[in-house]
C-alpha positions as CSV (number, residue, x, y, z in Angstrom):
1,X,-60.4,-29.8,41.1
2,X,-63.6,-28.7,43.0
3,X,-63.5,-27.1,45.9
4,X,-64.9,-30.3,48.0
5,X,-62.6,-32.7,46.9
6,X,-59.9,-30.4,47.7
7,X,-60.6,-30.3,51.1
8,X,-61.2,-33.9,51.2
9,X,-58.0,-35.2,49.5
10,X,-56.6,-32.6,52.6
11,X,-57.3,-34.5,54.8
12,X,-55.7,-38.5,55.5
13,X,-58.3,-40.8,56.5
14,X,-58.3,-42.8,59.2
15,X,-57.7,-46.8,58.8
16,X,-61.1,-48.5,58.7
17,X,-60.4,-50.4,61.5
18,X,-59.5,-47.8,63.6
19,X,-63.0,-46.2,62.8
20,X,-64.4,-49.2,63.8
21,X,-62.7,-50.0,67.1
22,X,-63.9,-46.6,68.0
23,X,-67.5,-47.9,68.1
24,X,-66.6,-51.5,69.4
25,X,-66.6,-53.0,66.7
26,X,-63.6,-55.9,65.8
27,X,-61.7,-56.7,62.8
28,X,-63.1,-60.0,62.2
29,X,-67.0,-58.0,62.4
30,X,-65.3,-56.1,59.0
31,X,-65.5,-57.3,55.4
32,X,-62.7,-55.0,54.3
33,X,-62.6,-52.7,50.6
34,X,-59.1,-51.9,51.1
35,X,-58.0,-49.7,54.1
36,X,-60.5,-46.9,54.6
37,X,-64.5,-48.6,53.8
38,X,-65.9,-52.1,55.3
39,X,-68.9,-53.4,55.1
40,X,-70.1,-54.6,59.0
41,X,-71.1,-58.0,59.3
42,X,-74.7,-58.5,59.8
43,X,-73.6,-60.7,63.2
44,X,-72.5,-57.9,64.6
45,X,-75.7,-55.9,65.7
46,X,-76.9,-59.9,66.5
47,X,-74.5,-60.1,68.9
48,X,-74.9,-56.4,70.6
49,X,-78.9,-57.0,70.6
50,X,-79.5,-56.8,74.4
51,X,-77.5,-53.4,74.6
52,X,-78.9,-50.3,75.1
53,X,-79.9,-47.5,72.5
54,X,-78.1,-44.7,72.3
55,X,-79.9,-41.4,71.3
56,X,-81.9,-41.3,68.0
57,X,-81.9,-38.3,65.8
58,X,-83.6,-37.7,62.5
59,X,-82.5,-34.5,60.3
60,X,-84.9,-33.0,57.6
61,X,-85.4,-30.1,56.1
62,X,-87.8,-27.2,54.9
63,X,-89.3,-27.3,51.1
64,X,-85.7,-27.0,49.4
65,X,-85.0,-25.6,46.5
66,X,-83.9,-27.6,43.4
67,X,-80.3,-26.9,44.8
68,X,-81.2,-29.0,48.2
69,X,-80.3,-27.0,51.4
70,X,-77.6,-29.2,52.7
71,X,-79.0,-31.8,55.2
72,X,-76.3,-34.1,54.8
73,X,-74.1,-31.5,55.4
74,X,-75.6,-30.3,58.7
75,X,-75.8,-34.2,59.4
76,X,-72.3,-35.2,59.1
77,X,-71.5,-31.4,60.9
78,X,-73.5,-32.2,63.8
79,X,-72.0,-35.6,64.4
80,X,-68.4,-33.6,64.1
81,X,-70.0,-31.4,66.7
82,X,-71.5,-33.9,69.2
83,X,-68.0,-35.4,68.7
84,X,-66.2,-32.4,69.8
85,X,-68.8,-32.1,73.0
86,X,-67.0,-35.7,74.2
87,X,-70.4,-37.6,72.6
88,X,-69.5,-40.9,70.6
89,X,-71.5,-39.6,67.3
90,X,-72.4,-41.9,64.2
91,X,-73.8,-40.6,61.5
92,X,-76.8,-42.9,59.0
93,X,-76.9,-41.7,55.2
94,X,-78.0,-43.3,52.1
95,X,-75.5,-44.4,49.6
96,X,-76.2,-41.3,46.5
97,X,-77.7,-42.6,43.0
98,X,-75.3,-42.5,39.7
99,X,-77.9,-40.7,38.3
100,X,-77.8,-37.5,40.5
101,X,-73.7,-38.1,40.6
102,X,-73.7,-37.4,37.3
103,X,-76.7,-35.2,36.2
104,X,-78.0,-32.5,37.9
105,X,-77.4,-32.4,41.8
106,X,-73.9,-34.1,42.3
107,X,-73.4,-36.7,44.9
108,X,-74.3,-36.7,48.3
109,X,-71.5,-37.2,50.6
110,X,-72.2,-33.6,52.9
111,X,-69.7,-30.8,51.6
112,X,-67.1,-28.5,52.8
113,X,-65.3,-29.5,56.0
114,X,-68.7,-31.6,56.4
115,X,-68.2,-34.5,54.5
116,X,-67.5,-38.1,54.2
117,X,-64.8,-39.6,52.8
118,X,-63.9,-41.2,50.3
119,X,-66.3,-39.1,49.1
120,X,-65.5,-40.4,45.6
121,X,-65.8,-43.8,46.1
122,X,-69.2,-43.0,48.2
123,X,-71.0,-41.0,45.0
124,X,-69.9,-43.7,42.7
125,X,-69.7,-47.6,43.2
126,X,-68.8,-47.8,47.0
127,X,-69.2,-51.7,48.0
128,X,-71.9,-52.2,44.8
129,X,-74.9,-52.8,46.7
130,X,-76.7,-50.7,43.2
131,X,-75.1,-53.0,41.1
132,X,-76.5,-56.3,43.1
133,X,-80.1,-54.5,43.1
134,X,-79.9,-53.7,39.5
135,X,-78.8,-57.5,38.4
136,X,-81.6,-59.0,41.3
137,X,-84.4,-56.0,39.7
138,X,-83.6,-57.0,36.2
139,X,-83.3,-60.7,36.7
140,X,-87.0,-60.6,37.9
141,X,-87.9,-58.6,34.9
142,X,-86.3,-61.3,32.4
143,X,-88.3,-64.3,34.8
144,X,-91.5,-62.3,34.3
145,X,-91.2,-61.8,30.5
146,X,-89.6,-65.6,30.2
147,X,-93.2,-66.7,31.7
148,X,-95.3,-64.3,29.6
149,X,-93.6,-66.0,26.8
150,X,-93.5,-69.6,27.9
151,X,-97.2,-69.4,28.9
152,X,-98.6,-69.2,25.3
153,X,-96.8,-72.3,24.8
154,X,-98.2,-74.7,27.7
155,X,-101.6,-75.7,28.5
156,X,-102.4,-76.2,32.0
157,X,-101.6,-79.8,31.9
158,X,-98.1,-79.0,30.5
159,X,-97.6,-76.6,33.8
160,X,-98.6,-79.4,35.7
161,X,-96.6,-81.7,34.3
162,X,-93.3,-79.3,35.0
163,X,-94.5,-79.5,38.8
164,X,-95.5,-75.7,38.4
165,X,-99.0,-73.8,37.9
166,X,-100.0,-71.5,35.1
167,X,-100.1,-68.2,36.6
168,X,-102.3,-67.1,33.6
169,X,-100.6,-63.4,33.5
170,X,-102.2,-60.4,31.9
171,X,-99.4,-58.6,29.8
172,X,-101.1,-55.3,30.6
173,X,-100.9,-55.8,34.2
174,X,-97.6,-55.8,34.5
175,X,-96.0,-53.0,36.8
176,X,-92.6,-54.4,37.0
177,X,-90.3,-52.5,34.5
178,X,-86.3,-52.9,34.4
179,X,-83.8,-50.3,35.9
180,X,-80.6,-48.8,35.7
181,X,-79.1,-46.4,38.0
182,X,-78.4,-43.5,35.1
183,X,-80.4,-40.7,34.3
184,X,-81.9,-41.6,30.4
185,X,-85.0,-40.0,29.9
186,X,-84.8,-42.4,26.2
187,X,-85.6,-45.2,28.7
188,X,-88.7,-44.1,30.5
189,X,-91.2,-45.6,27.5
190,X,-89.5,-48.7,25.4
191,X,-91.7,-51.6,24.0
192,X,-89.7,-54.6,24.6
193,X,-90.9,-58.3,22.9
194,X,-90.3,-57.5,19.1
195,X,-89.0,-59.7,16.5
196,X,-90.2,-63.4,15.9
197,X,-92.1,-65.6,18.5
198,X,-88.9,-66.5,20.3
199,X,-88.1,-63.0,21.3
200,X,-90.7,-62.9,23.6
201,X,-94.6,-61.2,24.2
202,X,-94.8,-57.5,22.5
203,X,-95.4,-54.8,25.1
204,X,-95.0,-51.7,26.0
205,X,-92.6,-51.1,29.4
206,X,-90.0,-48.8,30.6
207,X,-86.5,-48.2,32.8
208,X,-86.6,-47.1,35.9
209,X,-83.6,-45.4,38.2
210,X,-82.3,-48.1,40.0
211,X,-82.5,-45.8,43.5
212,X,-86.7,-46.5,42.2
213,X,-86.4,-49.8,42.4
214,X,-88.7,-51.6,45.3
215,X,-85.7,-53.8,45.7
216,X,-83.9,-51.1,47.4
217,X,-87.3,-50.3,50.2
218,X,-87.1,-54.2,50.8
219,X,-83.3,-53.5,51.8
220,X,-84.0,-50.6,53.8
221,X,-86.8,-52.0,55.7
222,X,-85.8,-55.7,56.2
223,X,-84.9,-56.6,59.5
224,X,-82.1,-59.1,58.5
225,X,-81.2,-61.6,55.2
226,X,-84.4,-64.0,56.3
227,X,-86.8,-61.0,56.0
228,X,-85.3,-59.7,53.4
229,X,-85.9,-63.1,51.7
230,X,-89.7,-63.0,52.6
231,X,-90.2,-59.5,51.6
232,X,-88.9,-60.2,48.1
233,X,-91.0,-63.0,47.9
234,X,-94.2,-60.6,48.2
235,X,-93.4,-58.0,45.6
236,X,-96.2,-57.8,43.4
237,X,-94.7,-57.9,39.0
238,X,-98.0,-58.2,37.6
239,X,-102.0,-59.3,37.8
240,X,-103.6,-62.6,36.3
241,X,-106.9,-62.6,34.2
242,X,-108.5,-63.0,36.9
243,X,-107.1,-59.6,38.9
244,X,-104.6,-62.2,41.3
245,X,-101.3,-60.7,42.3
246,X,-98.5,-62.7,40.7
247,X,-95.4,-62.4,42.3
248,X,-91.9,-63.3,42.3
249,X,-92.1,-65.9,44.5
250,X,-95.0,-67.1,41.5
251,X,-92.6,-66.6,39.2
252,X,-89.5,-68.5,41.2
253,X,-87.3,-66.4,41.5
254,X,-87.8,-64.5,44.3
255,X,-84.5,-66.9,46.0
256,X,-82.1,-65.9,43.1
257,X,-82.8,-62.5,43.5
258,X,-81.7,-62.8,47.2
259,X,-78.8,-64.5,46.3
260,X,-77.4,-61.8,44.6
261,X,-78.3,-59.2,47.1
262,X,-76.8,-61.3,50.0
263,X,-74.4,-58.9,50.5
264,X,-76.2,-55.5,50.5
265,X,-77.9,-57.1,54.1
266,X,-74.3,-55.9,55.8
267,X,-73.9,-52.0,55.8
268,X,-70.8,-49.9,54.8
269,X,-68.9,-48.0,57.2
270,X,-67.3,-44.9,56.1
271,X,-65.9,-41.8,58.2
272,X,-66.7,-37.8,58.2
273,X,-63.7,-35.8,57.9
274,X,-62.8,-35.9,61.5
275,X,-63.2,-39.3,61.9
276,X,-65.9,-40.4,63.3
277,X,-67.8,-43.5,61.8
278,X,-70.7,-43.1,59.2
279,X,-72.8,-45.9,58.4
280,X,-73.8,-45.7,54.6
281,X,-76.9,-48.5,53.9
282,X,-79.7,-48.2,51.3
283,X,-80.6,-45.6,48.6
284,X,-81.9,-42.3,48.5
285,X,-85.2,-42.4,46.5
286,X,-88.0,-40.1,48.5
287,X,-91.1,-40.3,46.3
288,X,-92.3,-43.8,45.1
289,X,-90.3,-44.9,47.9
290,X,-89.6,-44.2,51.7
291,X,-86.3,-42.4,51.2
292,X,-84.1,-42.9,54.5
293,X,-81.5,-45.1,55.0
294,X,-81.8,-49.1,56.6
295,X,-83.1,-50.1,59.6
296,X,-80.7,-52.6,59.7
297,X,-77.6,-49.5,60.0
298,X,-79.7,-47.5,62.2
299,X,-80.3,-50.1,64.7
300,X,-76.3,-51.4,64.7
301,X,-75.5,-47.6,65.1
302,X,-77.7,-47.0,68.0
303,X,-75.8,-50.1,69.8
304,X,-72.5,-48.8,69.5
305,X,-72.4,-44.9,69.7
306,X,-74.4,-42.5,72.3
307,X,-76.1,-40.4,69.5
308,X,-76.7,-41.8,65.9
309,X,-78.0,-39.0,63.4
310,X,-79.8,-40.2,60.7
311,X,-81.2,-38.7,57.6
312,X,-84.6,-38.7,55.6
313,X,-85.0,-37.8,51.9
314,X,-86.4,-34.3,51.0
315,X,-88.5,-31.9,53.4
316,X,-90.3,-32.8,56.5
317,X,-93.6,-33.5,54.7
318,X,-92.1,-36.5,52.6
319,X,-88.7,-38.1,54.2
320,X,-89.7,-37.0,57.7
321,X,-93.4,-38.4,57.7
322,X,-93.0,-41.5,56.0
323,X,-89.4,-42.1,58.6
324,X,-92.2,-41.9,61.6
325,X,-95.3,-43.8,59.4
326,X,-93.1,-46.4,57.8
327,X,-89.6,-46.7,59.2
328,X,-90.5,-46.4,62.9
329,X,-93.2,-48.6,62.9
330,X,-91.2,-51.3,60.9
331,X,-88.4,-50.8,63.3
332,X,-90.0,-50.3,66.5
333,X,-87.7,-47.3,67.2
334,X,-88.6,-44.0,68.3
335,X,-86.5,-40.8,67.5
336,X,-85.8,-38.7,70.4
337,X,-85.2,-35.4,68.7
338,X,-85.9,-34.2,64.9
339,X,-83.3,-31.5,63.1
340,X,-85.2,-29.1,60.7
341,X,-82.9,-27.5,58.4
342,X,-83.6,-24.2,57.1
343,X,-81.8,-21.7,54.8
344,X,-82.1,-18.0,54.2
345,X,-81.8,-18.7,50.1
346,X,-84.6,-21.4,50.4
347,X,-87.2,-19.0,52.4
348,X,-86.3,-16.5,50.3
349,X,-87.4,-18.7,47.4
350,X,-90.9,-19.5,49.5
351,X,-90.9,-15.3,49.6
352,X,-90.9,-14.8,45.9
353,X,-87.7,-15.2,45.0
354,X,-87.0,-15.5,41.3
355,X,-86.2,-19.7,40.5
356,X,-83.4,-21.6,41.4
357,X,-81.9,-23.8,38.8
358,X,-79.0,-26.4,39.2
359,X,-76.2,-25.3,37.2
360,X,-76.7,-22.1,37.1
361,X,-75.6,-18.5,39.0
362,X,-77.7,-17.9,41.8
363,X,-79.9,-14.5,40.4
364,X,-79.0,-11.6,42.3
365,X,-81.8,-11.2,45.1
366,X,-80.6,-14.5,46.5
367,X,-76.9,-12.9,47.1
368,X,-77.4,-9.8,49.1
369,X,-79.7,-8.7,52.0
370,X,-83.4,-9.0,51.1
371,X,-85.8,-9.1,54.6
372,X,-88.9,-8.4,52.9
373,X,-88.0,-11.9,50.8
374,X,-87.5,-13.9,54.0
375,X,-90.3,-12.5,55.9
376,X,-92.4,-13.4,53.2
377,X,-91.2,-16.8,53.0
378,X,-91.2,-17.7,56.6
379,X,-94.4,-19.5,56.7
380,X,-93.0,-22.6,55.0
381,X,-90.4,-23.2,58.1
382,X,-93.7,-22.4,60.1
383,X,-95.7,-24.9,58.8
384,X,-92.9,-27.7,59.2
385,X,-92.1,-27.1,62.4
386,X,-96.0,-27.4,62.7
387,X,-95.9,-30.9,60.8
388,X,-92.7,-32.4,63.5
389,X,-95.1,-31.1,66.5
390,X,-98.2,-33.5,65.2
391,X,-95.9,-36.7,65.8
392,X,-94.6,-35.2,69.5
393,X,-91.0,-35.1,69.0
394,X,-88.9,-32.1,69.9
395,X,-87.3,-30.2,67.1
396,X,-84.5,-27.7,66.5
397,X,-84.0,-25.6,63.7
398,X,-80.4,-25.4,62.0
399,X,-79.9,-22.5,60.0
400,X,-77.5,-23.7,57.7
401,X,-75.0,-21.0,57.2
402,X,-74.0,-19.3,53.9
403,X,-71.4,-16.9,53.0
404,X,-73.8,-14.1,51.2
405,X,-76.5,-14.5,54.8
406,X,-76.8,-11.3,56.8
407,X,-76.6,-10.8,60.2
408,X,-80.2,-9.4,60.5
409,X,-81.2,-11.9,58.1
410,X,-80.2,-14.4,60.7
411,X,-81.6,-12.8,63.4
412,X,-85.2,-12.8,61.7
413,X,-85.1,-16.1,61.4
414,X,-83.8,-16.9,65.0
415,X,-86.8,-14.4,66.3
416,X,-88.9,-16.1,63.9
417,X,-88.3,-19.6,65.6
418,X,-88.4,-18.5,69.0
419,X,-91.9,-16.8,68.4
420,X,-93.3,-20.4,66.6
421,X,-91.6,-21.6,70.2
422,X,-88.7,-23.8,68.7
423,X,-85.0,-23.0,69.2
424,X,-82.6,-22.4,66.3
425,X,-79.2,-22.8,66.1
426,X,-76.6,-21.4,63.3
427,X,-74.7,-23.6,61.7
428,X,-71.4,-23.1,59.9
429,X,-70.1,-26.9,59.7
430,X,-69.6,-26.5,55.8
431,X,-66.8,-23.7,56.5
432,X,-65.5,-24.7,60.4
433,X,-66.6,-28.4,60.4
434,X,-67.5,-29.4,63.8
435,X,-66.2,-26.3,65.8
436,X,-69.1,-24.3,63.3
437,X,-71.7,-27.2,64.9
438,X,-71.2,-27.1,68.4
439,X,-74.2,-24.7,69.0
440,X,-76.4,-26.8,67.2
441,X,-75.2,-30.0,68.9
442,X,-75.6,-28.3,72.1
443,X,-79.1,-27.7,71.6
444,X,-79.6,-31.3,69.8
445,X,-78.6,-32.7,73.2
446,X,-80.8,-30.5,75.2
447,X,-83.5,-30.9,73.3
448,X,-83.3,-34.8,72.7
449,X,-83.6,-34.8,77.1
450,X,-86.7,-33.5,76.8
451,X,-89.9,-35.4,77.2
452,X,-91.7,-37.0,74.2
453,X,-95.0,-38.3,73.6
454,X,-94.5,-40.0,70.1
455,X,-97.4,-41.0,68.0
456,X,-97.8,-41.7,64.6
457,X,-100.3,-39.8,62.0
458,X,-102.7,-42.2,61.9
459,X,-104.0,-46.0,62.7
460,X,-102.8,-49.0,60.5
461,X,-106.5,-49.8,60.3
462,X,-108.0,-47.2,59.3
463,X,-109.3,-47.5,55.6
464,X,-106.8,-46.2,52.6
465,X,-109.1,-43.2,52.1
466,X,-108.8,-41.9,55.7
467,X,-105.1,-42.3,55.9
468,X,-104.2,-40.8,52.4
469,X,-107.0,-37.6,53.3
470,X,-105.0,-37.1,57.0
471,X,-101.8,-36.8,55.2
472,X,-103.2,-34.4,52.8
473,X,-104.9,-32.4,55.8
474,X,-102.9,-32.2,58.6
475,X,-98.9,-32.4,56.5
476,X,-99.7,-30.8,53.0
477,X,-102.4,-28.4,54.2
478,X,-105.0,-29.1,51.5
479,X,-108.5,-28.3,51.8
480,X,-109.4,-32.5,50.7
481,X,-108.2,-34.9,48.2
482,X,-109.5,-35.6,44.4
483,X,-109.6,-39.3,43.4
484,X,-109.4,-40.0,39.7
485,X,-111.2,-43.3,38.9
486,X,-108.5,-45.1,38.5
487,X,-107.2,-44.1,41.7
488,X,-111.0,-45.4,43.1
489,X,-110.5,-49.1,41.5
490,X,-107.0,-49.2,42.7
491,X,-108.1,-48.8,46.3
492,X,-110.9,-51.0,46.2
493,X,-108.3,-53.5,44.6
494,X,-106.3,-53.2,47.1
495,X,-108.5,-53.7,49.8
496,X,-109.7,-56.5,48.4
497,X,-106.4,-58.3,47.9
498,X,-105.5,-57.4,51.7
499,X,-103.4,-54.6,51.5
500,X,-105.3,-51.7,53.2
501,X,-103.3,-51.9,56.3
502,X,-100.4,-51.1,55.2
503,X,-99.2,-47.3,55.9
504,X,-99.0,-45.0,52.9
505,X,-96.0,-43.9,51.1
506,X,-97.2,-40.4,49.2
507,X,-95.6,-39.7,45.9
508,X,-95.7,-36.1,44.8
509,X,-93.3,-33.3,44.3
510,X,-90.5,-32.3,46.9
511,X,-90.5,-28.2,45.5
512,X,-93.9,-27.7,47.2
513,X,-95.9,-28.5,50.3
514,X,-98.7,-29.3,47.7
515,X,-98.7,-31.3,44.7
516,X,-97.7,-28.9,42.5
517,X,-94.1,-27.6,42.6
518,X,-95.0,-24.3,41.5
519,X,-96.7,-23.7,44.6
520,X,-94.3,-21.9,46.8
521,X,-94.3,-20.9,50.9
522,X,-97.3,-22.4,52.3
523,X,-100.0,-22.8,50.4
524,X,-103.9,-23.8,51.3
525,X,-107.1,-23.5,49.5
526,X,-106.0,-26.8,47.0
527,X,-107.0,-29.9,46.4
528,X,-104.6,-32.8,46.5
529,X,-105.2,-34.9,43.2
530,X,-104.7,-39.0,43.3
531,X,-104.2,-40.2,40.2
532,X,-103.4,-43.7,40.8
533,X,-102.4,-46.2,43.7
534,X,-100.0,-49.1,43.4
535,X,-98.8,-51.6,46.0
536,X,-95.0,-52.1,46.9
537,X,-96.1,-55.9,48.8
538,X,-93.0,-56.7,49.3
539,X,-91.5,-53.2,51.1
540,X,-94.6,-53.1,53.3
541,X,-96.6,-49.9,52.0
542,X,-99.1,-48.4,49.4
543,X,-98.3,-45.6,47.4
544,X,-100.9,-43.3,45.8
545,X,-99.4,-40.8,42.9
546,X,-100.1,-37.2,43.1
547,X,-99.9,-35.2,39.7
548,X,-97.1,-37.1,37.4
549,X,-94.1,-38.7,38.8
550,X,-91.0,-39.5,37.1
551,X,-88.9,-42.3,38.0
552,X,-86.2,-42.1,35.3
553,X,-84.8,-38.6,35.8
554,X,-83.4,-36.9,32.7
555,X,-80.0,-35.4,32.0
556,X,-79.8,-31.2,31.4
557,X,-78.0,-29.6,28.8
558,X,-75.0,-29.5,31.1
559,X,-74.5,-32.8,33.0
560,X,-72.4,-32.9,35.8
561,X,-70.3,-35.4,33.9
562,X,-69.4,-33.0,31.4
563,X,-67.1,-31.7,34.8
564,X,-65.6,-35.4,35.6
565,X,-62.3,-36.5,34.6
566,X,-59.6,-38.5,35.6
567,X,-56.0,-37.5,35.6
568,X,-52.6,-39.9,34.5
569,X,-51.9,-40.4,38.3
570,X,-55.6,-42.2,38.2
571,X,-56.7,-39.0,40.4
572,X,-60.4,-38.2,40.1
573,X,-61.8,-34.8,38.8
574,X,-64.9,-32.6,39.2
575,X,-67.1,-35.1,41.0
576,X,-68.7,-33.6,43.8
């Protein structure tokens, strides 16, 4: 049994509804999975509407390594912390992806004595919102291929006579592919369509990870079961002959696809190991997609707790930017105070270190004292903090704690911090829970009473160049942006069909401030390539690619699953 479940399985959680009458919330506002997870009825932020907010706090993180430097950790540690300062603390996560669970990183339910529990049931199925977005995703992708099929058939007169118009679909245009929330890299190309006539159009298509799907950023942005209902209705499947969007609502079955996501509108609520709640809402995919939790959880949470810390996906130049571009301005909330997590073994990474790998013993460098290595990494912290100063929040840096970190290495980095004129705080919530956090929520608080002057990065009206060249600038530090010309057409397309106001959602790699992962610390003199630029209509944003993104992850030589077992009492094993 790993280390986190043992402390986990230490501990007896409290009764769901005990959780919940901490924050105000009744029994009948519960849909209940036994004694210790709920969803929250949707009703229940309807009914708390004309409250007050509490405080509003958004935790990212450095350029991590491929091990991730623990922001759900130092999440669910500072709510354990602002808990233990008298503060009524809720915590907003995403619900971890099967794929992750199971293949490289693990889940995603904190660690240590920083953790949410169950944390089995939260890195597998939880309340199956994945498994209504996987049947609602791949019900759209059998109405689209249905059509392709049935159009061959029908002349526009036979449409018409049905009561329905011949959408006229170009096979080749179609950008909707079918998911499944495991990692098969067997998946990512697939030509679906063969056999006789009946079986459908020949064409080439793919799997996505179910976290990809665009689905899951309609959840997390929707304001409530009617929006979500419009947004699906706008996602774009495919293009007619004539370059048209089709889209599900085209198609007919944007309403069935609701209908089985009905559910997934009403957030879980979990606990962290000392109790307090944690709303868990939405899934954790950073690059294609936003990659922070719902609007929906964030905005209950903020109506029934004094500080609600929330989460974005990856370092501050991907989760954090596109929380202030794309969740804030979909939500109308403002954060009052940004968390930057840092670790020694990650700057010493951006120093030189030798690589990181998953699954593997940290090489030696990264397990003794090494200053020169986290001098020389230092300016990637510097650089974010410089990226959370360009949207006017204040920002605190939490040095998440390890065992093998130094006292002088500490130090540096504290001096380091207070020279770039931040504060930093060690935390040691993975060993000491909230008593290891209570210097970082001390200076959370502090820091979230200061004044603000929020703004975003740029205008909603300014053209899809500008606002994809001031995210390469002023976040990724490049000297301009390369457009292939693909990427060229797929802006004028989109400008053309109406969707060059929407913010941008950039997908590149999360190992690097640039594009290329194999650019460590923080690098200038490049320039950002765009290779191609698709629409998400329905979740509200354009998304240019830079370099190659994968949305199927692979499995490694040695899964985590090869660790997970199950024991004759029914007791879980090795899941972490």
């Amino acid at each position: 049994m790993n280390h986190d479940l043992d402390i986990a399985r230490s501990v007896t959680p409290r009764p769901i509804v005990d959780v919940a009458a901490d924050l105000g919330l009744t029994r009948d506002e519960l849909i209940l999975f036994g004694d210790i997870k709920a969803k929250v009825r949707l009703s229940a932020y309807v009914d708390r509407s004309g409250m007050s907010n509490g405080v509003y706090v958004d935790v990212t993180a450095i350029t991590p390594t491929p091990l991730g430097e623990g922001k759900t950790t130092t999440t669910v540690g500072l709510v354990q912390g602002l808990a233990r300062r008298g503060k009524r603390a809720v915590a907003c996560i995403r619900q971890p992806s099967q794929g992750p669970t199971f293949g490289i990183k693990g889940g995603a339910a904190g660690g240590g004595r920083a953790q949410v529990v169950p944390m089995e049931d939260l890195n597998l199925h939880l309340t199956g919102d994945f498994h209504a977005i996987t049947a609602a995703h791949n019900l759209i992708a059998a109405a689209l291929d249905a059509r392709l099929m049935h159009e061959r058939d029908f002349s526009d007169q036979g449409w018409a006579a049905r009561g329905l118009k011949r959408l006229r679909i170009d096979p080749h245009s179609v950008v909707w592919h079918r998911v499944v929330d495991t990692c098969d890299r067997a998946l990512r190309n697939v030509v679906v369509g063969l056999g006789a006539k009946g079986d459908g159009v020949p064409r080439q298509s793919g799997f996505e990870i179910t976290a990809a799907s665009e689905l899951m950023a309609c959840l997390a942005l929707a304001d409530d079961l009617v929006d979500l209902r419009r947004r699906i209705g706008r996602i774009v499947v495919a293009y007619s002959m004539d370059g048209q969007p089709v889209t599900t609502e085209d198609l007919g079955v944007a309403g069935a696809a609701t209908v089985l996501m009905k559910d997934t509108v009403n957030p879980t609520l979990l606990q962290t190991l000392e109790g307090q709640g944690v709303f868990v809402h939405a899934g954790p995919f950073a690059n294609i997609a936003h990659g922070n939790s719902s609007i929906i959880a964030d905005r209950l949470a903020l109506k029934v707790a004094d500080f609600v810390v929330t989460e974005s996906g990856f370092g501050a130049d991907i989760g954090m930017e596109k929380f202030f571009d794309i969740k804030c301005r979909a939500s109308g909330l403002v954060p009052d105070a940004v968390v930057l997590v840092a670790t020694i073994r990650a700057l010493k990474m951006h120093g030189g270190g030798p690589r990181v790998s998953p699954g593997k013993p940290l090489p030696e460098p990264y397990a003794r004292e090494d200053l020169g290595l986290l001098e020389a990494g230092l300016p990637n912290l510097i650089r974010h903090l410089e990226i959370v100063r360009r949207f006017g929040v204040p920002v605190v840096v939490a040095v998440n704690q390890f065992p093998e970190d130094t006292r002088r290495e500490l130090e540096r980095l504290r001096r380091a911090v207070h020279e770039a004129g931040a504060v930093a705080a060690v935390a040691d919530h993975w060993a000491r829970g909230g008593e290891g956090a209570l210097e970082l929520a001390d200076a959370v608080m502090d820091a979230a009473a200061r004044p603000k002057t929020f703004r975003f990065l740029y205008p909603l009206d300014a053209p899809l160049r500008q606002k994809i060249e001031t995210i390469a600038r002023e976040v990724y530090g490049a000297d301009g942006v390369d457009y292939s010309e693909a990427a060229q057409r797929d802006i004028e397309r989109c400008e053309e069909l109406g969707y060059g106001r929407l913010p941008v959602c950039m997908a590149k790699t999360h190992l690097s401030l640039s594009h290329d992962p194999a650019l460590k610390g923080a690098p200038t003199g490049f320039t950002l390539p765009v290779r191609e630029v698709r629409v998400s209509a329905g979740a509200g944003f354009v998304y240019p690619l830079c370099g190659e993104m994968q949305t199927m992850p692979g499995l490694p030589v040695h899964p985590v699953f090869m660790d997970i077992d199950i024991d004759a009492q029914g007791e879980v094993r090795g899941i972490s």
